[in-house]
C-alpha positions as CSV (number, residue, x, y, z in Angstrom):
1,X,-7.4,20.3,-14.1
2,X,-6.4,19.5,-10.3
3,X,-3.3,20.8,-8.7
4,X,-2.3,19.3,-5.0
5,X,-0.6,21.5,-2.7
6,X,1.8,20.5,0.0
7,X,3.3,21.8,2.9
8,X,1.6,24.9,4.0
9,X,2.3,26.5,0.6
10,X,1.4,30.1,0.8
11,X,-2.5,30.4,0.1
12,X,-2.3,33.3,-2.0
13,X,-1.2,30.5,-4.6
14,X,-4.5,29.2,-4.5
15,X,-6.5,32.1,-6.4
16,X,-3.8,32.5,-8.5
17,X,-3.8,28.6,-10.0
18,X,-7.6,29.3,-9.5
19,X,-8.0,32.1,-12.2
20,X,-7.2,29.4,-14.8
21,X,-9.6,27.4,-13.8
22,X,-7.6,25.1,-11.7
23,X,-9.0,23.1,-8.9
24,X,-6.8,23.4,-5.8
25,X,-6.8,21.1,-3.1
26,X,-3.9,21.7,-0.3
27,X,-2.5,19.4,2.7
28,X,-0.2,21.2,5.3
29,X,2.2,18.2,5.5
30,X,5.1,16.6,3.8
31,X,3.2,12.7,1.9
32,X,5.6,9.8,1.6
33,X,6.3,8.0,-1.3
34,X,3.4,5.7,-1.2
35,X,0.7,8.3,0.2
36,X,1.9,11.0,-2.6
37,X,1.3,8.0,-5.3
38,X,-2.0,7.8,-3.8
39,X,-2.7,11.3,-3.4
40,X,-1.6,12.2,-7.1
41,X,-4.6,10.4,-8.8
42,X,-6.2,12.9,-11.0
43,X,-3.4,15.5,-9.8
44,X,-1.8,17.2,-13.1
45,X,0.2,20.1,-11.0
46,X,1.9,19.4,-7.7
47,X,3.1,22.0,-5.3
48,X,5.6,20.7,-2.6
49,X,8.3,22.7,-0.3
50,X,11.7,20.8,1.0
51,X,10.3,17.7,2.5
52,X,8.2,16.0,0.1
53,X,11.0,14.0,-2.7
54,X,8.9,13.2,-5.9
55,X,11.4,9.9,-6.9
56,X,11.1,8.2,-10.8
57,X,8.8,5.9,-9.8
58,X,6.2,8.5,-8.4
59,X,6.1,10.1,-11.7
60,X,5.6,7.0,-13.9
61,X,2.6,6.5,-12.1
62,X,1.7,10.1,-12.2
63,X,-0.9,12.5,-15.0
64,X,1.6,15.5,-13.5
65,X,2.4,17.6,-15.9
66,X,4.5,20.1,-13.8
67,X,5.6,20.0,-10.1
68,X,6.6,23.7,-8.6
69,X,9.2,24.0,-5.8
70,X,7.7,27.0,-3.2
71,X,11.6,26.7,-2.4
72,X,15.4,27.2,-3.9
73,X,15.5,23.9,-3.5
74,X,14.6,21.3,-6.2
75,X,17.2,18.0,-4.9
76,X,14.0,16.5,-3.4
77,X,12.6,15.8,-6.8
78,X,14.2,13.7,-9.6
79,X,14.8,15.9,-12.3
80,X,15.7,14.0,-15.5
81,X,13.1,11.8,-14.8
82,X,10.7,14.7,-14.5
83,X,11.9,15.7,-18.0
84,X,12.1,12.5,-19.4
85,X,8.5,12.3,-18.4
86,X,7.6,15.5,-19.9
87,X,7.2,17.2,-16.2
88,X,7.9,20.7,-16.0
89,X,9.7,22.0,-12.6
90,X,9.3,25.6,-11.4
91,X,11.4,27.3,-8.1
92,X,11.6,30.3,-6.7
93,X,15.6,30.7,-6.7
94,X,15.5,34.5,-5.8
95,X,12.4,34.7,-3.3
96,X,13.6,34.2,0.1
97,X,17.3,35.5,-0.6
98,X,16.5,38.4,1.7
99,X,14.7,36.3,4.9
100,X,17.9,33.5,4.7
101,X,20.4,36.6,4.9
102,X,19.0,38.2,7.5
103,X,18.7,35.0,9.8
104,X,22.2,34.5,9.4
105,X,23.1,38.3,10.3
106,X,21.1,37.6,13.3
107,X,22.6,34.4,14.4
108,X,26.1,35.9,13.7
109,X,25.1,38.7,16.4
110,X,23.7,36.5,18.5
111,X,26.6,34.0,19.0
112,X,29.6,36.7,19.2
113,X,27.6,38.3,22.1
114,X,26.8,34.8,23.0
115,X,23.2,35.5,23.5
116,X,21.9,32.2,23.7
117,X,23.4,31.5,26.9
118,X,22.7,34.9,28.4
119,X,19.1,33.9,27.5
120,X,19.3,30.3,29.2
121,X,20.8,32.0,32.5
122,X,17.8,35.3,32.5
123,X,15.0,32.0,32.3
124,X,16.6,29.8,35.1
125,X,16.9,32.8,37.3
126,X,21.0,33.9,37.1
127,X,22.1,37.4,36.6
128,X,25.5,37.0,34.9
129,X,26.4,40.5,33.6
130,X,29.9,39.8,32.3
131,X,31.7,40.9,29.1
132,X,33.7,37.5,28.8
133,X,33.4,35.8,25.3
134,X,31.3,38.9,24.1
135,X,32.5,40.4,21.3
136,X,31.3,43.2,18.3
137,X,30.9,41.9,14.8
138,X,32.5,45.2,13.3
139,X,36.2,44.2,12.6
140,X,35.5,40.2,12.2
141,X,36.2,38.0,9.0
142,X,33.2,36.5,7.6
143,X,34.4,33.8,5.3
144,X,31.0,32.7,3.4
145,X,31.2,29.3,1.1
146,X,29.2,29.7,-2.0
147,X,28.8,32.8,-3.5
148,X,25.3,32.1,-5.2
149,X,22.2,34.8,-4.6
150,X,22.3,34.4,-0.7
151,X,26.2,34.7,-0.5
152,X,26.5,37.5,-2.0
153,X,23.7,39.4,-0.2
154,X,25.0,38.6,3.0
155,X,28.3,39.4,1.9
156,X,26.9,43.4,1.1
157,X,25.1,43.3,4.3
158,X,27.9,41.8,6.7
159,X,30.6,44.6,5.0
160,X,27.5,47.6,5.9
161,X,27.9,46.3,9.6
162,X,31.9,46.9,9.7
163,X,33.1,42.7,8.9
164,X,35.8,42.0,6.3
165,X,34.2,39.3,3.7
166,X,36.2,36.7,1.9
167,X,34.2,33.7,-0.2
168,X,34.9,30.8,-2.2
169,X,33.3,29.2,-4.7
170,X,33.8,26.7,-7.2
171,X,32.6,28.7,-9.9
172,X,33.9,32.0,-10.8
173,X,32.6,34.8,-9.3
174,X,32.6,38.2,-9.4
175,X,32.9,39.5,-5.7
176,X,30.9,42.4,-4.4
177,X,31.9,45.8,-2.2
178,X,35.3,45.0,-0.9
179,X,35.0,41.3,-0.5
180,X,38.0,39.1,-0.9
181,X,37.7,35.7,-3.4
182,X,40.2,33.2,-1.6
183,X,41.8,30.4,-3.7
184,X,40.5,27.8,-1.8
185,X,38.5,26.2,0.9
186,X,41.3,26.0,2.8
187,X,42.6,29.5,3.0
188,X,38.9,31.2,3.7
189,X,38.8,28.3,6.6
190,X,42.1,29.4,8.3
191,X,41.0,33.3,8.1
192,X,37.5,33.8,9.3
193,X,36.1,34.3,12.5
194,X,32.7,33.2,11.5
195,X,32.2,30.7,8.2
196,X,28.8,30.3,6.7
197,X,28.0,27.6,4.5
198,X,25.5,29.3,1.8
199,X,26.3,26.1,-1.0
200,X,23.6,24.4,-3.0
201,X,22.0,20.8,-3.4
202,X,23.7,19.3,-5.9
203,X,25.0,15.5,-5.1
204,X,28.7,16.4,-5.0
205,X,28.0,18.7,-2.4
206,X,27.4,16.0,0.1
207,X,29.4,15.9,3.1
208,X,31.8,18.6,1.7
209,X,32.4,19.6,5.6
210,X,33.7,17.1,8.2
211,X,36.1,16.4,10.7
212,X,39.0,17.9,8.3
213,X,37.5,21.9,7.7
214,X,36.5,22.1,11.1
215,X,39.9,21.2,12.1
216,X,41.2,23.8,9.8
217,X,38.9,26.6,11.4
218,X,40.7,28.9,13.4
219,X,40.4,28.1,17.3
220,X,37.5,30.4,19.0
221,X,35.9,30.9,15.6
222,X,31.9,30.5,14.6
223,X,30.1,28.1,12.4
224,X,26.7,28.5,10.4
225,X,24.9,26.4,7.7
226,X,21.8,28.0,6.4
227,X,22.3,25.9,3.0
228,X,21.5,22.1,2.7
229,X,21.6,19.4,5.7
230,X,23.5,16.2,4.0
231,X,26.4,18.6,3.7
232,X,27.7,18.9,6.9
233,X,29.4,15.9,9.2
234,X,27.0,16.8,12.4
235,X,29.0,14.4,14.6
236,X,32.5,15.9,13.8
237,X,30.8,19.3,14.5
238,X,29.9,18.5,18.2
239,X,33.5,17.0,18.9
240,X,34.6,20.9,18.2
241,X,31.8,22.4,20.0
242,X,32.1,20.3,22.9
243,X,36.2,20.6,23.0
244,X,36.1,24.3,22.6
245,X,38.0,24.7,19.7
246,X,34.6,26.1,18.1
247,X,33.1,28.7,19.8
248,X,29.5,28.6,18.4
249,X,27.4,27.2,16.3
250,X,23.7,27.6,14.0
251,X,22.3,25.1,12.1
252,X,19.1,25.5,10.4
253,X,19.2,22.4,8.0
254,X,20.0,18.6,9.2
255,X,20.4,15.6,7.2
256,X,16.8,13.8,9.0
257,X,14.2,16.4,9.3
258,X,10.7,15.8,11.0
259,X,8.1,15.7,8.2
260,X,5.6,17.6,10.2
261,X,5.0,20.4,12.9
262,X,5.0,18.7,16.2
263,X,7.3,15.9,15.4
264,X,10.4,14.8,17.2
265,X,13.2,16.4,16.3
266,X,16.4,13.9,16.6
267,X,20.3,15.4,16.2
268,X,23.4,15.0,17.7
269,X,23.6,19.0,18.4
270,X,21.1,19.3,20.7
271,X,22.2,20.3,24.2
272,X,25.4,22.3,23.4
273,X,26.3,26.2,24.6
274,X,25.8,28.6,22.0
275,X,24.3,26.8,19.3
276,X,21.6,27.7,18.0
277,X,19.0,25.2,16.1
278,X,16.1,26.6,14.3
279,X,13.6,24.1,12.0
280,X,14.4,24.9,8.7
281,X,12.9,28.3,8.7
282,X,15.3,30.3,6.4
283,X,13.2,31.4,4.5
284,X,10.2,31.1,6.6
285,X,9.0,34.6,6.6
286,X,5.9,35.9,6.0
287,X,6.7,38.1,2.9
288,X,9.2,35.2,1.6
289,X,6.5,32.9,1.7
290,X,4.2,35.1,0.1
291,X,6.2,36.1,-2.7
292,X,7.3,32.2,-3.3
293,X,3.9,30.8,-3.2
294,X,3.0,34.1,-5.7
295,X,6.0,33.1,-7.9
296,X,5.8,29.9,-8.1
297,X,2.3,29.3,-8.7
298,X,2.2,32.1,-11.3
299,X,5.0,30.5,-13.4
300,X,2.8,26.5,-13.2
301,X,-0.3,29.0,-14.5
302,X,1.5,30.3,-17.5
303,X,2.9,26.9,-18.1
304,X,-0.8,25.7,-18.0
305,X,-2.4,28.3,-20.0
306,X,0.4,29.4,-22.4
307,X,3.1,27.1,-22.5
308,X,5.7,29.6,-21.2
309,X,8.6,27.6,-19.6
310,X,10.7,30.3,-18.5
311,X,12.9,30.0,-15.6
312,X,11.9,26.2,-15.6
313,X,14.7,24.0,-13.9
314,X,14.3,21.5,-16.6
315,X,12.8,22.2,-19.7
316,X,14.2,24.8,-22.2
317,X,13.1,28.3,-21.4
318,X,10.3,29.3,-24.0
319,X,7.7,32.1,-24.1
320,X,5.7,32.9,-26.7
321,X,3.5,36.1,-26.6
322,X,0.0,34.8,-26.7
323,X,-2.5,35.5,-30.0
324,X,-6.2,35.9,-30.5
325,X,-7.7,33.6,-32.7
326,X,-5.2,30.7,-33.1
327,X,-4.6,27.5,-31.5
328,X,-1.2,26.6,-29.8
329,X,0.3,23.2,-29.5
330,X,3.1,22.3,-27.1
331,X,5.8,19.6,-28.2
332,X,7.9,18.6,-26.2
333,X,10.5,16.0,-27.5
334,X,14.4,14.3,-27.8
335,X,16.6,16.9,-28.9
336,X,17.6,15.4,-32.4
337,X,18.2,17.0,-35.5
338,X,15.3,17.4,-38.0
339,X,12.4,17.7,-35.2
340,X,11.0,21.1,-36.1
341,X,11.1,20.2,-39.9
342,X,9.2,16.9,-39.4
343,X,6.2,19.1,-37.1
344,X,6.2,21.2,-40.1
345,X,6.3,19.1,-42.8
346,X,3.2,17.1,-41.0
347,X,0.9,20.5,-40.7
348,X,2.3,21.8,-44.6
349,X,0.7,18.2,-45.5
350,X,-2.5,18.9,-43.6
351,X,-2.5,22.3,-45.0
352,X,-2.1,24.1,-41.7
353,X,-1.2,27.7,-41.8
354,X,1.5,28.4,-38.9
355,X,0.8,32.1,-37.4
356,X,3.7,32.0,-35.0
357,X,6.7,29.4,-34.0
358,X,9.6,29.1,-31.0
359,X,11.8,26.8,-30.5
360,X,14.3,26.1,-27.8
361,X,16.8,22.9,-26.6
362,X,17.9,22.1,-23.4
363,X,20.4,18.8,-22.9
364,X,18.1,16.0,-24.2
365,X,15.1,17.6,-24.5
366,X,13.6,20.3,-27.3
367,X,10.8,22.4,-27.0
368,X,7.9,23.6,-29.7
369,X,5.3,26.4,-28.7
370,X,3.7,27.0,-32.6
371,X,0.5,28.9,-32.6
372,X,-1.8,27.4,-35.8
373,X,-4.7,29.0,-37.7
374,X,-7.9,27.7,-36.1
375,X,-9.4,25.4,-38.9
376,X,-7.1,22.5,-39.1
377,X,-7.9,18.1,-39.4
378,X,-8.1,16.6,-35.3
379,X,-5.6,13.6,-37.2
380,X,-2.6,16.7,-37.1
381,X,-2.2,16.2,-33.2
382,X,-2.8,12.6,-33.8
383,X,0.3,12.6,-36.0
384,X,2.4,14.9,-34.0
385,X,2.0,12.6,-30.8
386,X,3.3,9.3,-32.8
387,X,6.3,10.9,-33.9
388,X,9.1,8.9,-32.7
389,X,10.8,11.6,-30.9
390,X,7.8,12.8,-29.0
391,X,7.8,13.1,-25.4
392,X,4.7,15.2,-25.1
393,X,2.1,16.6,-26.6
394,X,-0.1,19.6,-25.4
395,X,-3.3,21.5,-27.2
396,X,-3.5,24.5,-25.0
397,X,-5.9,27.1,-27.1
């Protein structure tokens, strides 16, 4: 079995898909559509960060049978095609919670003091000691959109430093310390002094901030996405940089991104006072990055060697505690009534003995991990893979 690793994933991934006897090859770039069709020949695991989108038609012409995301992320790859194909997808939504936060504290410092342009002035040779525009965080509204894992840790750690917190989120959410839930968009917009987008990649999310919220911002206030590019009008957000009625900006995700280290770098922000651009290093830590590619690449090794789906993004979440002595067989298929009786009514007829059995659903798809004595006819799996609702079968032991 060969896995293909993209993107400078972590290498301690590689001895970890390695113990199972996987063969690991790794590239330290994003592929495009047609070079990652190429590159997948022979390729049943795939390992990719943010830049590299796996699209339907890359997987019809794929042998993958899972794809991990060393990221929170997962929008760059098509998901119910991925299922419908029988493609596990693994993420690490919890890994680099802590890195992303803590960027975000920083910039938050960095633009109230307005740092950046103290910096610019020390390296042309101007001494400008001067209080003006400097201010302490302690005391200051954070208003933070989406309250996911990220919100709400920066939420705890902006309230230790001495800010008042107030979030919104679609969904309902129970808010930490002394943090404030506001009703709506609109009311956290016309309260904070700083407002950090921390949302996720789902498609209604696009474009959810333009020339309207940033309007609505109060006059002197900050700006900060750390969450997903395509959700943020970067256009609008230079008309209020540039006519002052934002005070500061950082941006660490853009709608066009470079797909490798060196590459130009193209946005309408660059050039303005007190905003700060950084390439999409969130989570771009050395621990987060170790823990993801551990993670992730741990989670595409159980799926290999045992089946276990749990915490997949799109297949239901099974584990099943492995036995000596038996075989297991994976079955993935349609979730329609009568599926687990027809598996088992095909191995009573072959006279298989079933030692141990889990089942679990998931939208259109169910899942089958059902560990069989060890004598039992080759036709079995023959039978189980021409089952109409099959999507996939697997003989792992």
């Amino acid at each position: 079995m060969r896995a293909l690793l993209l993107e400078n994933v972590h290498p301690d991934a590689v001895p970890i898909l390695e113990s199972a006897g996987i063969q690991v090859d790794v590239a330290d770039r994003a592929l495009g559509e047609s070079e990652l069709a190429a590159a997948l020949d022979g390729v049943q695991l795939l390992g990719i960060r943010s830049k590299t989108d796996v699209s339907a038609a890359t997987l019809a012409g794929s042998q993958l049978l899972a794809i991990g995301a060393f990221c929170i992320g997962t929008n760059q790859i098509d998901l119910e095609a991925a299922g419908t194909q029988g493609v596990a997808v693994f993420n690490a939504p919890f890994s680099n919670t802590r890195s992303v936060v803590e960027l975000a504290l920083a910039e938050i410092v960095a633009l109230t003091r307005r740092l950046t342009e103290k910096n610019t002035d020390m390296h042309a040779g101007v001494w400008d000691k001067s209080a003006a525009g400097a201010h302490e965080i302690r005391g200051r509204r954070l208003g933070i959109v989406g309250y996911g894992n990220i919100g709400a840790q920066l939420s705890v750690l902006a309230e230790a430093l001495g800010m008042a917190v107030s979030f919104f989120d679609t969904a309902d959410k129970l808010a930490l310390g002394n943090a404030r839930r506001c009703e709506s968009l609109d009311e956290l917009l016309q309260t904070a002094d700083v407002v950090s987008l921390h949302v996720d990649g789902r498609p209604e999310n696009r474009s959810i901030f333009g020339e309207e919220q940033f309007a609505k911002m109060r006059a002197g206030s900050l700006f900060l996405n750390l969450s997903r590019g395509f959700v943020v009008d970067h256009a609008a957000l230079r008309r209020h940089i540039e006519s002052g009625h934002l005070a500061g900006a950082a941006v660490d995700v853009f709608p066009h991104e470079p797909a490798g280290r060196g590459d130009e770098f193209v946005s309408e922000l660059r050039g303005l006072a007190n905003v700060i651009l950084t390439p999409h290093i969130g989570g771009s830590t050395e621990e987060a990055q170790q823990d993801i590619g551990r993670y992730v690449a741990g989670k595409l090794r159980d799926f290999v060697v045992d089946g276990s789906t749990t915490m997949s993004v799109n297949l239901p979440h099974l584990a099943l505690p492995q036995r000596p002595d038996v075989h297991r067989i994976a079955h993935l298929h349609h979730n329609v009534p009568g599926v687990l009786a027809t598996i088992n009514g095909l191995l009573a007829d072959n006279k298989v003995n079933i030692e141990a059995q889990l089942l679990g659903t998931r939208g259109d798809l169910g899942y089958v991990l059902t560990d069989v004595s060890v004598d039992y006819p080759p036709a079995v799996l023959d039978q189980l893979v021409a089952m109409d609702e099959t999507v996939r079968v697997r003989l792992l032991s």
